[in-house]
C-alpha positions in Angstrom: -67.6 39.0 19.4 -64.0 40.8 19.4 -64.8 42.2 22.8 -64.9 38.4 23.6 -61.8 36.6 21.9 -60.0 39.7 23.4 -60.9 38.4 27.0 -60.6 34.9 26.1 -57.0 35.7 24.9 -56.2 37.8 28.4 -57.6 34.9 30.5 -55.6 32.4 28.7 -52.0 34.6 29.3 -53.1 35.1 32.9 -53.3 31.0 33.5 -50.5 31.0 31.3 -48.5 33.4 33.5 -49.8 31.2 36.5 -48.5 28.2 35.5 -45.1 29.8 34.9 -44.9 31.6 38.4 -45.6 28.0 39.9 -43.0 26.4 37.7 -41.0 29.0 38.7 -41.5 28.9 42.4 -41.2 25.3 42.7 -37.8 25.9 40.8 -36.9 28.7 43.6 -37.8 26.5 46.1 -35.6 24.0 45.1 -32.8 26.3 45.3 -34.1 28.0 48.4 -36.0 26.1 50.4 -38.5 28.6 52.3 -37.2 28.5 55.6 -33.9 28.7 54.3 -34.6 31.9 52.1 -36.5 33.5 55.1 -33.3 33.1 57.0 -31.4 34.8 54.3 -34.4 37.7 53.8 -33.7 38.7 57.6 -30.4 38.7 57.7 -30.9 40.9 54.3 -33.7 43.0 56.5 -30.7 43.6 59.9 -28.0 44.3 57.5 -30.1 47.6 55.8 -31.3 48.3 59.4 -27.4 48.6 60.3 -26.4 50.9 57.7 -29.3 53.1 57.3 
């Protein structure tokens, strides 16, 4: 019975941590759309390729 409230509680923080992470990415999209934040992860990429 414990075995199974204590998987019951870790299923319900793992949809709880979904929910957050698509909350959270539709926030981050907002702010950077994806093409836009691909953009700015290349240049990001180049610039490390030029210094290193």
């Amino acid at each position: 019975m414990n075995e199974e409230i204590n998987k019951l509680q870790s299923d319900v923080h793992l949809y709880e941590d979904y929910i957050n992470s698509i909350q959270f990415l539709e926030e981050f999209d907002g702010i950077f759309p994806a093409k836009q934040l691909g953009t700015i992860t290349q240049d990001i990429i180049d610039d490390i390729k030029e210094t290193h």
